[in-house]
DRENZA-381608 format. One line per field, with one value per residue (C-alpha): residue in three letters; residue number from 1; x, y, z. Coordinates in steps of 0.2 Angstrom, whole numbers, plus 2048, in hexadecimal, padded with zeros to 3 digits. Layout:
BEGIN
res [ALA,...] $
n [NUM,...] $
px [X,...] $
py [Y,...] $
pz [Z,...] $
This chain:
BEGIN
res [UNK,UNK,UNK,UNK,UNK,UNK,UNK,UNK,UNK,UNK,UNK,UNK,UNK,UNK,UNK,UNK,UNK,UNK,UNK,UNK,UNK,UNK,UNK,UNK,UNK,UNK,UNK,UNK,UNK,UNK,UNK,UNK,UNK,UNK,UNK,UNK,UNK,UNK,UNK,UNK,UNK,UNK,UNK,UNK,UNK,UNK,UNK,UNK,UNK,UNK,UNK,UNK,UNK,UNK,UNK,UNK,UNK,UNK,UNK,UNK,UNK,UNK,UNK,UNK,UNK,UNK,UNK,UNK,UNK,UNK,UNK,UNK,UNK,UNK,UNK,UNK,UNK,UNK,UNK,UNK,UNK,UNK,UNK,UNK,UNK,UNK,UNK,UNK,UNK,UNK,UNK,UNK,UNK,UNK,UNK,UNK,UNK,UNK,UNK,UNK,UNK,UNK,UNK,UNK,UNK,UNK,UNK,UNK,UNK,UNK,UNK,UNK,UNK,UNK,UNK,UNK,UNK,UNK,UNK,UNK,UNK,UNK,UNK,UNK,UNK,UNK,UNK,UNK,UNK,UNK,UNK,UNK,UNK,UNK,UNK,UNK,UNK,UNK,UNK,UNK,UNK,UNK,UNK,UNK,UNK,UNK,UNK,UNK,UNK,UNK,UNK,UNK,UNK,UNK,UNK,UNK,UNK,UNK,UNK,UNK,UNK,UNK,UNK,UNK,UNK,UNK,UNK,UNK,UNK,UNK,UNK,UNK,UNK,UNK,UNK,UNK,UNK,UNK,UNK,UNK,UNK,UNK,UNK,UNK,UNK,UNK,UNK,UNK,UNK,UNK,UNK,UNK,UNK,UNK,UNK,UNK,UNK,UNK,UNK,UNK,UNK,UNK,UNK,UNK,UNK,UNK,UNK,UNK,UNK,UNK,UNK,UNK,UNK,UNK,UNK,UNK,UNK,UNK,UNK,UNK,UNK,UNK,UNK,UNK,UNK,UNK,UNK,UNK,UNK,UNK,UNK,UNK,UNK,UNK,UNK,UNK,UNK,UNK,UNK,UNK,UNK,UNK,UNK,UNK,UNK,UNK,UNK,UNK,UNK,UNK,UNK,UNK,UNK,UNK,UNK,UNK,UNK,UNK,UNK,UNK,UNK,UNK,UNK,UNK,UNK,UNK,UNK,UNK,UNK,UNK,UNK,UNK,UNK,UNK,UNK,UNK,UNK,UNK,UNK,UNK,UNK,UNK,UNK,UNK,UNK,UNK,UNK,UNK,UNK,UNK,UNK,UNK,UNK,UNK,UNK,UNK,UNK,UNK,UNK,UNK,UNK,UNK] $
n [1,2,3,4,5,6,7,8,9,10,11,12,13,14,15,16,17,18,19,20,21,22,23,24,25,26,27,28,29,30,31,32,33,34,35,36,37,38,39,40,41,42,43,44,45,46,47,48,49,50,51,52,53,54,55,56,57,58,59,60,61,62,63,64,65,66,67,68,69,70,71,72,73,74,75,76,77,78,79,80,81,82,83,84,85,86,87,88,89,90,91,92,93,94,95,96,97,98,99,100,101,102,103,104,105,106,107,108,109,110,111,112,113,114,115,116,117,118,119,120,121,122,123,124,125,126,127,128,129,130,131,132,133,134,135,136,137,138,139,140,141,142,143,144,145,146,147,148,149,150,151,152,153,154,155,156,157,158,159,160,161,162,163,164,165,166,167,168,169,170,171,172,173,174,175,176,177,178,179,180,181,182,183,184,185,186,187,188,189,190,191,192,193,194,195,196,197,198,199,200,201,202,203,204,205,206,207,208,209,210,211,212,213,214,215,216,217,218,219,220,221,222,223,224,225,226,227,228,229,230,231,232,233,234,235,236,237,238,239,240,241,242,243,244,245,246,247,248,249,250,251,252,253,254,255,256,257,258,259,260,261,262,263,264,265,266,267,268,269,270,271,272,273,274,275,276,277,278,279,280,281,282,283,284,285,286,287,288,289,290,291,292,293,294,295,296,297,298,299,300,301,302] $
px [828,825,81A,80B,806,7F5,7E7,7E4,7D2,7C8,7C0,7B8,7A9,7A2,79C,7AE,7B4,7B5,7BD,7CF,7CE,7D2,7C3,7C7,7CA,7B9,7B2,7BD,7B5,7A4,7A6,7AC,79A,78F,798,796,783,781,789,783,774,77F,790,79C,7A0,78D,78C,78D,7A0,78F,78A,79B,7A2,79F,7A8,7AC,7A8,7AB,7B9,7C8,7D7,7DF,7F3,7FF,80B,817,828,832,843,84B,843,850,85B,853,850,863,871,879,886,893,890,88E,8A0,8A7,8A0,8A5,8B4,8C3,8C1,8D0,8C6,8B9,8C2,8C8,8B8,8B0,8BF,8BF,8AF,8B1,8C2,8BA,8AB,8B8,8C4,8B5,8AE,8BE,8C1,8AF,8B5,8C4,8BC,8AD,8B2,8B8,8AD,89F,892,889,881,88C,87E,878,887,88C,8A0,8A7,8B0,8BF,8C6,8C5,8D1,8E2,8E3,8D8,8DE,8D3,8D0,8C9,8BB,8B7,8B6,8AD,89F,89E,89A,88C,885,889,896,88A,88F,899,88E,899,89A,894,882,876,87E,872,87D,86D,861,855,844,840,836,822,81A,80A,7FA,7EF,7E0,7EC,7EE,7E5,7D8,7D7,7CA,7BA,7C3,7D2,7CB,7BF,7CD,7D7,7CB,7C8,7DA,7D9,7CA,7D1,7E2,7D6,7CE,7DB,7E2,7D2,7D0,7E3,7DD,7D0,7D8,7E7,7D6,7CF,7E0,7E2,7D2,7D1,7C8,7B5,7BA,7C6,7BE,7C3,7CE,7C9,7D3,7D1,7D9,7E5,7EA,7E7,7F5,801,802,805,816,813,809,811,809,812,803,7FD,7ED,7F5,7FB,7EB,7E9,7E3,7D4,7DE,7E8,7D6,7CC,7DB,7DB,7C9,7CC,7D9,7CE,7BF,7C8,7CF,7BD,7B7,7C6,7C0,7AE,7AF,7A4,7AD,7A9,7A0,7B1,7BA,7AE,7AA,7BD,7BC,7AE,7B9,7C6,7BB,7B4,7C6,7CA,7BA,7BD,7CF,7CB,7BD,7C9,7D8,7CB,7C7,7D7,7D8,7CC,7CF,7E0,7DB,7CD,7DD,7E7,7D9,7D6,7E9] $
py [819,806,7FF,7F9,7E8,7E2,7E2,7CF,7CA,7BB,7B0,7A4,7A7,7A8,7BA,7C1,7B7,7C5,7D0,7D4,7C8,7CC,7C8,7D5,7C7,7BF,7D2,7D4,7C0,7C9,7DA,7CE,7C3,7D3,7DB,7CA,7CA,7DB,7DC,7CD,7C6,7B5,7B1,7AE,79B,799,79C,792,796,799,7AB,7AF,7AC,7AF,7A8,7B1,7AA,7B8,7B6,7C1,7C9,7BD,7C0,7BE,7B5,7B3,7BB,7C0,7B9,7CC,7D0,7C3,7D0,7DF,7CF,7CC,7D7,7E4,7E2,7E7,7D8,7CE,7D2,7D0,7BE,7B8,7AB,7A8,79C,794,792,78B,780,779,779,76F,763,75B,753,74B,742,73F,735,72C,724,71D,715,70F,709,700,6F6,6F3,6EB,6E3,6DE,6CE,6C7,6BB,6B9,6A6,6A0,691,689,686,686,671,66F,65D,652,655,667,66F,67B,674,682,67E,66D,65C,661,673,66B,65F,66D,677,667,663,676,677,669,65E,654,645,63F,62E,620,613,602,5FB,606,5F9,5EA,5E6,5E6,5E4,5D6,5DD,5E1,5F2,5FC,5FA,60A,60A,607,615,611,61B,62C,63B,63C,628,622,619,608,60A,611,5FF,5F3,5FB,5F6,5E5,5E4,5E8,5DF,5CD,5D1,5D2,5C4,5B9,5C0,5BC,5AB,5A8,5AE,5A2,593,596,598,588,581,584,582,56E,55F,55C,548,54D,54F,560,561,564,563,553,54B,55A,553,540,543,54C,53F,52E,526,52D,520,50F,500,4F1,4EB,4D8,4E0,4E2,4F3,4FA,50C,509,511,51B,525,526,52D,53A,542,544,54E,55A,557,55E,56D,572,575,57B,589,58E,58F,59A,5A7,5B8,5CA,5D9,5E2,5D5,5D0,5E3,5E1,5D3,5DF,5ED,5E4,5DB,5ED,5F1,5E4,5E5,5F9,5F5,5E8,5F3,602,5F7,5F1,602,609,5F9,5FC,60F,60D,5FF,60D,618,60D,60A,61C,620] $
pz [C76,C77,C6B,C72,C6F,C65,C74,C78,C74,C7B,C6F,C7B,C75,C63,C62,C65,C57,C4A,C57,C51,C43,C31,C26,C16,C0A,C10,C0D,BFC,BF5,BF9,BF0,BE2,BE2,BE4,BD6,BCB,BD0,BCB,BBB,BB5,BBE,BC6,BCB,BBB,BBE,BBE,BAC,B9D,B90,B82,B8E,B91,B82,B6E,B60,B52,B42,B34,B2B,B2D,B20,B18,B1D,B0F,B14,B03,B07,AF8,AF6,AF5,B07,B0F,B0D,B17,B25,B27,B2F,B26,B1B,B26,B30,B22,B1E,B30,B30,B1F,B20,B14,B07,B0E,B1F,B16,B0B,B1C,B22,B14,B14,B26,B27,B15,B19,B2A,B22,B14,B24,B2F,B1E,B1A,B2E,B2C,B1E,B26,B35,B2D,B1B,B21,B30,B2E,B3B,B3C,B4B,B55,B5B,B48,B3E,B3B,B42,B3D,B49,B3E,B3E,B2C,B2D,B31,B3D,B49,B56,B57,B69,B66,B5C,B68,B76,B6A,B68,B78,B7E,B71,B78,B65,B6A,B70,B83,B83,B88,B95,B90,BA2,B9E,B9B,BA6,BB5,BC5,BCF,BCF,BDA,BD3,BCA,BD5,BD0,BCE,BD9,BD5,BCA,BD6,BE4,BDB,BE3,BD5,BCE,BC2,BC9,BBE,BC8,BD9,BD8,BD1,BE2,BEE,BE6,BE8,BF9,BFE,BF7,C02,C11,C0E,C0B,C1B,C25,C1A,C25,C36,C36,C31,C3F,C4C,C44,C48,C59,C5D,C68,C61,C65,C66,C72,C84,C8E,C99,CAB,CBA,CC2,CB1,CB2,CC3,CBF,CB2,CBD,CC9,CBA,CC1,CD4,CDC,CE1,CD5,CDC,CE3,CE1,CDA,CCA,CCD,CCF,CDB,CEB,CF4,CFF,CF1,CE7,CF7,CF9,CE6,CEA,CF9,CF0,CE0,CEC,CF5,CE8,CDD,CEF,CEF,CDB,CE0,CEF,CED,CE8,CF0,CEA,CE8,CE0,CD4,CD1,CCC,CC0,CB9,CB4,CAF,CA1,C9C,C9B,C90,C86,C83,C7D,C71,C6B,C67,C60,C54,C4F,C4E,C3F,C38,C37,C33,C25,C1B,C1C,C15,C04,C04,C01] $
């Protein structure tokens, strides 16, 4: 016959839980506490080491431990085996020999190889220029100084001879380190500040310069026109080269129409236009002075 498999049990729901399920070490842990609680009132890890425990403080036998020198033999083999194992006194003779003419040759070898060397330090040991020992070459000392760094470097005749004349380049002022003094940080932007002025001093006068006369009358546009026209008109009059009133009465008319074509009256849009263009101006002259005057505190700053 087939054997019948284990009958399939639903545990959907808790109360088939313990259906088909193997508790007997949960049952065996139990039986173990009940037994503990019975015996002695409480489980066993509850208690202190003082209940479970007592420590014996009479003293004991005291065990003599002397072994007599004659006892050996009645601890050791028998006598037979004594005999099997004992060894020839020419194997022992052998025996004792080889490690002794061992130990001579290696102290012979280490004097051999150590008697004559000598250890000194190459970096402090003093070598002359001139070899000591005829055995050693000029150029083997020298190689030898010059790899130990004794052998001083040789200086070229052309070291100290100024090829340039250009000046040596200044080191910058302290005042312009990342952490200066208040001494220096205030001699700096003294410094600064009689540059500026100096600078300013120079723009003024060159202004003052260009700047015309008071003496000297303005110059407006019939006298611009008056002087353009010197050397046109025709003097070989019997006046005495005087201008006659017909040329006079015409450079009034052009003198007239031409103040009457500046004075005609502008529009809305086209002064609306000069307007803006003004603002313009103003607002970019505004800015390029900022942008000085920001670039100029950068400048002290650093």
């Amino acid at each position: 016959m087939n054997k019948t498999s284990a009958r399939k049990i639903s545990r959907r729901k808790k109360k088939y839980w313990r259906k088909g399920a193997n508790i007997s070490d949960v049952e065996t842990f139990l039986d173990d506490v009940r037994e503990q609680e019975r015996l002695h009132g409480c489980q066993l890890h509850l208690k202190k080491d003082e209940d479970l425990f007592e420590i014996d403080k009479t003293p004991g036998s005291t065990a003599d431990f002397s072994i007599k020198a004659n006892d050996f033999d009645s601890q050791t083999a028998s006598q037979s085996v004594k005999a099997r194992n004992r060894l020839s006194r020419k194997q022992l003779k052998k025996l004792q020999s080889v490690p002794v003419r061992r130990k001579k040759y290696r102290r012979k070898k280490s004097e051999i190889c150590f008697s004559k060397r000598t250890f000194y330090d190459i970096w402090e040991t003093p070598v002359s220029k001139n070899a000591e020992t005829p055995e050693l070459d000029d150029s083997l000392v020298e190689h030898y100084l010059r790899e130990t760094k004794k052998l001083p470097v040789k200086v070229p005749n052309t070291r100290n001879i100024i090829v340039s004349t250009c000046p040596h380049v200044e080191s910058p002022h302290e005042g312009t380190s990342y952490n200066p003094t208040e001494e220096a940080h205030q001699d700096l932007l003294i410094k600064a500040y009689e540059e500026e002025k100096t600078k300013l001093e120079a723009n003024v006068w060159a202004q003052n310069a260009m700047k015309v006369p008071k003496s000297e009358p303005m110059a407006t546009e019939e006298s611009r026109l008056k002087e353009m026209m010197q050397g046109l008109v025709d003097e070989s009059d019997a006046d005495g080269g005087g201008v006659s009133s017909d040329d006079e009465a015409s450079v009034e008319e052009k003198v007239q129409k031409r103040k009457a074509v500046c004075e005609k009256r502008k529009t809305v849009a086209q002064r609306k236009r000069k307007l803006n263009l003004k603002k313009a101006e103003q607002r970019k002259c505004f800015e390029k002075k900022k942008r000085m005057y920001e670039n100029e505190i950068h400048r002290l700053s650093f």
